[in-house]
DOMIFI-824593 format. One line per field, with one value per residue (C-alpha): residue in three letters; residue number from 1; chain; x, y, z. Coordinates in Angstrom, 1 decimal. Layout:
# residues N
residuo ALA, ...
num NUM, ...
cadena A, ...
xx X, ...
yy Y, ...
zz Z, ...
END
This chain:
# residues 143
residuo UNK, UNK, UNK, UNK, UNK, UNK, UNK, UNK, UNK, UNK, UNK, UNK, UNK, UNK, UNK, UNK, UNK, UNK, UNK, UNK, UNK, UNK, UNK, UNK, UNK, UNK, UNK, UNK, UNK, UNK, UNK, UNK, UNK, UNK, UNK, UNK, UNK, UNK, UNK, UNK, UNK, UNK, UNK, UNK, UNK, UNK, UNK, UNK, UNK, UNK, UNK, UNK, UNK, UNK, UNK, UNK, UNK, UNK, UNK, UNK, UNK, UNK, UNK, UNK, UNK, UNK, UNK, UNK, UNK, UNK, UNK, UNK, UNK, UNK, UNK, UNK, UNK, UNK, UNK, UNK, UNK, UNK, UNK, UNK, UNK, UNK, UNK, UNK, UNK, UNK, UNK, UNK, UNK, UNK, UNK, UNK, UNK, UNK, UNK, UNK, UNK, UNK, UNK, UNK, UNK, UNK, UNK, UNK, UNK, UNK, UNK, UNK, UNK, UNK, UNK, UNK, UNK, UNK, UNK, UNK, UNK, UNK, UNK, UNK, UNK, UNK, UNK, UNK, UNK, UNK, UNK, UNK, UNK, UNK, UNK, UNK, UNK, UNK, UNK, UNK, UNK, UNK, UNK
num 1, 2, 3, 4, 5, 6, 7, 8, 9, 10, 11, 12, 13, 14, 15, 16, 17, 18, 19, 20, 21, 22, 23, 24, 25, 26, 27, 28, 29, 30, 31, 32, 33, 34, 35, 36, 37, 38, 39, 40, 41, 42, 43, 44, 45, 46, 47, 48, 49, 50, 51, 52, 53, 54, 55, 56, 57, 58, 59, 60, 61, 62, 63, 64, 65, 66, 67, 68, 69, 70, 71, 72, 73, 74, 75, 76, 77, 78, 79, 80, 81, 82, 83, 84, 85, 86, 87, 88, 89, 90, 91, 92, 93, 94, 95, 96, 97, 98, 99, 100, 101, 102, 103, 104, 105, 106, 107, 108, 109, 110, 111, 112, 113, 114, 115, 116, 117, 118, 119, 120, 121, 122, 123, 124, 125, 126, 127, 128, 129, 130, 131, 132, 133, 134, 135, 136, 137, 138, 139, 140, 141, 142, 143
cadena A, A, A, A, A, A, A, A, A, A, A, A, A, A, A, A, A, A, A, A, A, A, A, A, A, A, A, A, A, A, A, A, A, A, A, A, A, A, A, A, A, A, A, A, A, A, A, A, A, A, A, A, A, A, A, A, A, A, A, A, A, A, A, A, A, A, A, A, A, A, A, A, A, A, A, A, A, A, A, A, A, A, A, A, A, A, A, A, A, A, A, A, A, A, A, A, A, A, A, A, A, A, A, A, A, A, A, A, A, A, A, A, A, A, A, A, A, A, A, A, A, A, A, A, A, A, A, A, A, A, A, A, A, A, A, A, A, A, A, A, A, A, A
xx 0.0, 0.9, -0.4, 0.3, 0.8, 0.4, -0.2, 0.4, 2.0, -1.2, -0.5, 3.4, 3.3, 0.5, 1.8, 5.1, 3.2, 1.1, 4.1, 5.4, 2.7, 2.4, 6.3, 5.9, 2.9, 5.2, 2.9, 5.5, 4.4, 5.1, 5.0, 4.3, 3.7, 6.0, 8.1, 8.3, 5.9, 6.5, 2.9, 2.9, -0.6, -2.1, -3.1, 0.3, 0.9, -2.5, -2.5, 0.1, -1.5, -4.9, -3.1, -1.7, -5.4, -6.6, -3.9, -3.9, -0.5, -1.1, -4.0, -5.3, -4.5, -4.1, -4.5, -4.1, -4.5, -6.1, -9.5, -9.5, -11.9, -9.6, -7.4, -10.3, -12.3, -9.1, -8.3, -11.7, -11.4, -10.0, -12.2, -11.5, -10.7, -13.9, -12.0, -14.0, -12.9, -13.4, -13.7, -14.3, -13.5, -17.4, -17.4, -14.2, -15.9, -18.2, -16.8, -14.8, -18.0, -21.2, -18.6, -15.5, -13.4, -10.0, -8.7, -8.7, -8.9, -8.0, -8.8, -5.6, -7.0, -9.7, -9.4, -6.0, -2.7, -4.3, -7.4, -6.1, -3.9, -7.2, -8.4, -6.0, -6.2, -10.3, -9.5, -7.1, -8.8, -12.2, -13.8, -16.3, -19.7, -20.7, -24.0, -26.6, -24.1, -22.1, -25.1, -24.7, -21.0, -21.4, -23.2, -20.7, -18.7, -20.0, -21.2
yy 0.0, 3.4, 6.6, 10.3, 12.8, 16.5, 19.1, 22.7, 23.9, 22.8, 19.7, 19.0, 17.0, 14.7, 14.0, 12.9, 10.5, 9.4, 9.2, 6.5, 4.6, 4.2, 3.2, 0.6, -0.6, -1.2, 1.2, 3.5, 7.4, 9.9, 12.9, 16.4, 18.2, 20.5, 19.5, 22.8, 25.3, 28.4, 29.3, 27.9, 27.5, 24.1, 24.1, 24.0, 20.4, 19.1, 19.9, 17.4, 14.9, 15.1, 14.8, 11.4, 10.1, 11.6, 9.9, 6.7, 7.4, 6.2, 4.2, 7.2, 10.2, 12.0, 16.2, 17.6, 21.2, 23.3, 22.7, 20.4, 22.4, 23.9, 21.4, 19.4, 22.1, 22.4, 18.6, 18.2, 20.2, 17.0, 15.3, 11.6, 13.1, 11.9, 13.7, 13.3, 15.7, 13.4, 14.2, 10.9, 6.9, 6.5, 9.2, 7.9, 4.3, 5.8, 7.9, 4.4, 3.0, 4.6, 7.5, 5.5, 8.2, 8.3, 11.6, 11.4, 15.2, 15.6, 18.9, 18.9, 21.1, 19.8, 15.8, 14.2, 12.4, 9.6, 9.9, 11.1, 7.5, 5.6, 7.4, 6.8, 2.6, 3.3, 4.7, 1.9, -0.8, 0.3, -1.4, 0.5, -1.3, -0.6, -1.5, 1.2, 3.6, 3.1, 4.6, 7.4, 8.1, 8.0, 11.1, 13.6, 14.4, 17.5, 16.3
zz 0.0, -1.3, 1.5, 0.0, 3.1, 2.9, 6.1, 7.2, 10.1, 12.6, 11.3, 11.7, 14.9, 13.7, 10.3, 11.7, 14.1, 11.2, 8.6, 11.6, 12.2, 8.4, 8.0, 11.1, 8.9, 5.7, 3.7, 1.3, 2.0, -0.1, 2.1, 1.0, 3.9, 5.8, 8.5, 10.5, 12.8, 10.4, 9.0, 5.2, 3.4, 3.3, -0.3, -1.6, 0.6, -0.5, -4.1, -4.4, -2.3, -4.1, -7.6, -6.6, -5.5, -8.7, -10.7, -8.9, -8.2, -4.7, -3.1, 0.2, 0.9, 4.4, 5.2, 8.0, 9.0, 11.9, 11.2, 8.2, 6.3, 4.4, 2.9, 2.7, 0.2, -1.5, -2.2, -3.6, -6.1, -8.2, -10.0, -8.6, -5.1, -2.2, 0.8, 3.8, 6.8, 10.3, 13.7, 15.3, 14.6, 13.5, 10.9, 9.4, 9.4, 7.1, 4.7, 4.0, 4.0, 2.4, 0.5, -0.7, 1.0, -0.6, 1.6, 5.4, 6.6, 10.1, 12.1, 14.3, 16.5, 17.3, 17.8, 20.1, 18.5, 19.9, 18.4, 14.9, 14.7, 15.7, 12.9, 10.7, 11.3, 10.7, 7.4, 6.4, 7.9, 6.5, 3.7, 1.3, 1.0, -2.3, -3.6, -3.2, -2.1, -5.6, -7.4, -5.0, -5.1, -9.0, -9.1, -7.2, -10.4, -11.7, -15.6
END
């Protein structure tokens, strides 16, 4: 398994706990987020992630900025992009679920490290059902 990684500065300490759990998982992560506490803006580390979902480049994505909302907006902007932003275990479960979710947005200042790694092992370990909710996904492109 392939994970693309991208965060602002909100989202530094997570991503690196993230980027570790990943690595002690096997999964390759191609991380495009910034390393550092300076203030940056989040689209320019989730542009990059949400191209590789688009492109199948990788198989998930996960963003991570204050409150999520705004690297989520911006990664689904791509067409093949179903970034869902979470705030608990349950909603993760279904974005993989009933949405297909492909992005994991976490709010980092709103949920724990703990909680965003739970999250994180929800997304991965999450399953989408199909059946009626593959009619639905099918109509979110924009015709």
């Amino acid at each position: 398994m392939k994970i693309a990684i991208g965060n602002d500065h909100a989202g530094t300490d997570y991503k690196l706990a993230i980027v570790g759990l990943l690595k002690s998982m096997n999964i390759e992560v191609n991380n495009y987020g910034t390393d550092g506490a300076d203030s940056v803006d989040y689209a320019d580390f989730v542009h990059p992630v949400a191209l590789d979902v688009n492109n199948a480049d990788v198989d998930f994505g996960i963003i991570i900025c204050g409150s999520g909302n705004g690297a989520s907006m911006t990664a689904n902007k791509h067409q093949k992009v179903r970034c869902a932003l979470c705030w608990t275990k349950e909603i993760v479960q279904l974005s993989r679920e009933h949405n297909d979710a492909n992005i994991l947005s976490l709010p980092a200042r709103f949920i724990s490290l703990p909680q965003a790694l739970e999250m994180v092992r929800t997304f991965l370990n999450t399953e989408f059902e199909g059946g009626r909710h593959e009619r639905r996904i099918e109509k979110i492109p924009c015709k």
